[in-house]
N, C-alpha and C positions, 0 to 999 in steps of 0.2 A: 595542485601541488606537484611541484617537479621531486622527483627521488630518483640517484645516481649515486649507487654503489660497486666496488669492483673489490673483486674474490678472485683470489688466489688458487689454486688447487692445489690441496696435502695430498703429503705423499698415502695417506689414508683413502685418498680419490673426494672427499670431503672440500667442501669449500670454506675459505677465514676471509673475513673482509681484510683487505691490502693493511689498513689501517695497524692491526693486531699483529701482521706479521713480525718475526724477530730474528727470521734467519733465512738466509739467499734461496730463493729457490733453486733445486737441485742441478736444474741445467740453463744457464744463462741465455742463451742462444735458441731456446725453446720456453716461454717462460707460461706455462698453461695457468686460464683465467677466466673469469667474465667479467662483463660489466653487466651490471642490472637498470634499465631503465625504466621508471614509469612516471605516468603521467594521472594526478589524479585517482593512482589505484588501478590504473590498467598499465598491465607490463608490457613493453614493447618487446624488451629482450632479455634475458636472465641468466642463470645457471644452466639452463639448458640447452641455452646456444653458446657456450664453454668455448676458446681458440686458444692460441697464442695471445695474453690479452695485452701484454707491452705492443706486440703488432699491429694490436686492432686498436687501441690507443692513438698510435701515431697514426693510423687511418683517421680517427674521429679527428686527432686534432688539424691534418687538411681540408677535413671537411669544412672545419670550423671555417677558416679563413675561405675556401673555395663558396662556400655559401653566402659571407657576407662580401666577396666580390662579385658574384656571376647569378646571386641568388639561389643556386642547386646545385646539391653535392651528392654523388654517392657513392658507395664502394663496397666489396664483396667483405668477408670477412678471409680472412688469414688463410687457412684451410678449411672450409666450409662454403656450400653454395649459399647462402644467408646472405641477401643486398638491404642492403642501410641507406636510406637517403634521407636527406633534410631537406625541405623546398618551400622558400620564400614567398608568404603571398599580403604583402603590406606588411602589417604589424606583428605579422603571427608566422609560425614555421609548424609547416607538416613536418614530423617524422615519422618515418614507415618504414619496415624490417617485415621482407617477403622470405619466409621458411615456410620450404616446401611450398606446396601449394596454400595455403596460408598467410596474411596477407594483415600485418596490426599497424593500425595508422593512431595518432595525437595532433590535436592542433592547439598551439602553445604560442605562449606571448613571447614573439620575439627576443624581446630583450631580457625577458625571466629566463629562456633556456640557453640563449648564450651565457648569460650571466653562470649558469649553473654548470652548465659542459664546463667552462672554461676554469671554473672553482673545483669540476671532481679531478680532472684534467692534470692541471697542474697539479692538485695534492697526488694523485696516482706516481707522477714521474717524480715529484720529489721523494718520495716514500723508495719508490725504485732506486732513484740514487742513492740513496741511503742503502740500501740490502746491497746493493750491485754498482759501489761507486764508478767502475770502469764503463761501465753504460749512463753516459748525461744526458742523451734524449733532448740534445739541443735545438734539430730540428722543429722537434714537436712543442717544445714550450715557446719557440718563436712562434709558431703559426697560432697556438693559441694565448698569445699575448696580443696579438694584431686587434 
Protein backbone atom coordinates (compact mmCIF):
# COMPACT_ATOMS: atom_id res chain seq x y z
CA UNK A 1 0.00 0.00 0.00
CA UNK A 2 1.23 3.45 -1.09
CA UNK A 3 0.76 6.31 1.71
CA UNK A 4 1.45 9.95 0.91
CA UNK A 5 0.92 12.60 3.40
CA UNK A 6 2.23 16.26 3.63
CA UNK A 7 2.39 18.30 7.02
CA UNK A 8 2.73 21.58 7.31
CA UNK A 9 4.77 23.06 10.31
CA UNK A 10 3.08 25.13 13.32
CA UNK A 11 4.16 27.74 14.52
CA UNK A 12 4.27 25.33 17.65
CA UNK A 13 7.20 23.48 15.63
CA UNK A 14 4.46 20.58 15.57
CA UNK A 15 3.25 19.16 12.35
CA UNK A 16 -0.94 19.38 10.84
CA UNK A 17 -1.45 17.40 7.72
CA UNK A 18 -1.79 20.23 4.71
CA UNK A 19 -5.37 18.76 4.59
CA UNK A 20 -6.53 20.51 8.17
CA UNK A 21 -4.82 23.56 7.56
CA UNK A 22 -7.08 26.89 7.90
CA UNK A 23 -4.75 29.73 7.78
CA UNK A 24 -1.46 30.89 5.42
CA UNK A 25 1.44 29.92 6.60
CA UNK A 26 3.40 32.48 8.29
CA UNK A 27 5.96 33.14 5.52
CA UNK A 28 5.04 32.52 1.94
CA UNK A 29 8.23 32.53 0.25
CA UNK A 30 9.60 29.91 2.99
CA UNK A 31 6.64 27.60 3.45
CA UNK A 32 8.25 24.70 5.95
CA UNK A 33 6.78 20.98 5.55
CA UNK A 34 7.12 17.37 4.91
CA UNK A 35 5.87 14.92 2.91
CA UNK A 36 5.52 11.41 4.38
CA UNK A 37 6.14 8.62 2.03
CA UNK A 38 5.79 4.98 2.57
CA UNK A 39 5.51 2.16 1.02
CA UNK A 40 3.76 -0.91 2.48
CA UNK A 41 4.66 0.40 6.24
CA UNK A 42 8.24 1.26 5.39
CA UNK A 43 8.78 5.12 5.29
CA UNK A 44 11.01 6.35 2.80
CA UNK A 45 10.76 9.97 4.17
CA UNK A 46 8.78 11.84 6.83
CA UNK A 47 8.71 14.42 9.31
CA UNK A 48 11.97 14.24 9.99
CA UNK A 49 13.31 15.10 6.75
CA UNK A 50 11.07 18.60 7.30
CA UNK A 51 12.25 21.42 4.00
CA UNK A 52 10.43 23.99 2.41
CA UNK A 53 7.80 21.49 1.29
CA UNK A 54 5.82 23.71 -1.45
CA UNK A 55 9.62 23.53 -2.91
CA UNK A 56 10.10 19.95 -2.55
CA UNK A 57 6.70 19.61 -4.21
CA UNK A 58 7.49 21.19 -7.20
CA UNK A 59 10.72 18.94 -7.18
CA UNK A 60 8.60 15.85 -6.90
CA UNK A 61 6.32 17.10 -9.35
CA UNK A 62 9.45 17.23 -12.16
CA UNK A 63 10.31 14.29 -11.23
CA UNK A 64 7.19 12.99 -12.02
CA UNK A 65 7.12 13.92 -15.54
CA UNK A 66 11.25 13.50 -15.83
CA UNK A 67 10.67 9.86 -14.85
CA UNK A 68 8.06 8.92 -17.24
CA UNK A 69 10.17 10.45 -20.03
CA UNK A 70 13.97 9.38 -19.43
CA UNK A 71 12.78 6.66 -16.82
CA UNK A 72 15.03 8.39 -13.80
CA UNK A 73 14.68 11.21 -11.82
CA UNK A 74 16.28 12.73 -9.01
CA UNK A 75 16.80 15.61 -6.91
CA UNK A 76 18.09 17.08 -3.65
CA UNK A 77 15.78 18.36 -1.26
CA UNK A 78 15.26 22.34 -0.78
CA UNK A 79 17.80 22.88 2.01
CA UNK A 80 18.85 19.69 2.99
CA UNK A 81 21.53 17.05 1.57
CA UNK A 82 18.62 14.43 1.30
CA UNK A 83 18.60 12.95 -2.75
CA UNK A 84 15.23 11.50 -3.77
CA UNK A 85 15.11 9.51 -6.74
CA UNK A 86 12.65 7.34 -8.64
CA UNK A 87 13.87 4.80 -11.31
CA UNK A 88 12.06 3.02 -13.78
CA UNK A 89 12.62 -0.79 -14.23
CA UNK A 90 9.59 -2.15 -16.39
CA UNK A 91 6.40 -2.16 -14.50
CA UNK A 92 7.74 -1.08 -11.19
CA UNK A 93 9.65 2.14 -9.88
CA UNK A 94 12.39 2.16 -7.21
CA UNK A 95 12.17 5.12 -4.85
CA UNK A 96 15.09 5.88 -2.70
CA UNK A 97 15.88 8.82 -0.33
CA UNK A 98 19.87 8.70 0.71
CA UNK A 99 20.01 10.60 4.41
CA UNK A 100 22.99 10.78 5.59
CA UNK A 101 24.66 7.77 5.34
CA UNK A 102 21.61 5.92 5.23
CA UNK A 103 20.04 4.67 2.28
CA UNK A 104 15.66 3.63 2.21
CA UNK A 105 14.80 2.18 -1.13
CA UNK A 106 10.73 0.66 -2.25
CA UNK A 107 9.86 -1.09 -5.16
CA UNK A 108 6.33 -0.11 -6.45
CA UNK A 109 4.00 -0.71 -9.25
CA UNK A 110 4.40 1.71 -11.65
CA UNK A 111 1.44 2.74 -12.27
CA UNK A 112 -0.01 2.54 -8.46
CA UNK A 113 2.67 5.30 -7.46
CA UNK A 114 2.34 7.45 -10.21
CA UNK A 115 -1.33 7.25 -9.81
CA UNK A 116 -0.68 8.17 -6.01
CA UNK A 117 2.26 11.05 -6.32
CA UNK A 118 0.23 12.63 -8.80
CA UNK A 119 -3.27 12.50 -6.48
CA UNK A 120 -1.18 13.69 -3.17
CA UNK A 121 0.52 16.17 -5.63
CA UNK A 122 -2.15 17.95 -6.99
CA UNK A 123 -4.35 17.90 -3.65
CA UNK A 124 -1.12 19.59 -1.74
CA UNK A 125 -1.08 22.70 -4.49
CA UNK A 126 -4.66 23.00 -4.62
CA UNK A 127 -4.89 23.12 -0.70
CA UNK A 128 -1.87 25.85 -1.21
CA UNK A 129 -3.73 27.79 -3.47
CA UNK A 130 -6.30 28.06 -1.50
CA UNK A 131 -4.31 29.37 1.94
CA UNK A 132 -1.85 31.34 -0.61
CA UNK A 133 -4.03 32.17 -3.68
CA UNK A 134 -1.09 34.41 -5.12
CA UNK A 135 1.08 31.23 -5.32
CA UNK A 136 -0.84 28.73 -8.34
CA UNK A 137 1.95 26.43 -8.71
CA UNK A 138 1.15 26.27 -12.40
CA UNK A 139 4.33 24.81 -13.25
CA UNK A 140 3.99 22.00 -11.00
CA UNK A 141 0.40 20.88 -11.77
CA UNK A 142 1.35 20.80 -15.42
CA UNK A 143 4.22 18.37 -14.91
CA UNK A 144 2.05 16.41 -12.81
CA UNK A 145 -0.89 16.32 -15.09
CA UNK A 146 1.40 14.90 -17.96
Amino acid sequence: MIEIETFLKGADGGFVPVEDCRTPPPDPDYIEGAVRLSFDGLEIIGVDEWDYVDQLWCYVAEMVKEVQSSGYAETYFPDQPIRLSFRATGSRVEVAAEVGKELKTANVSAVDFLTAIKSAGMSFFRKMSELLPANSYVKARQDLSV
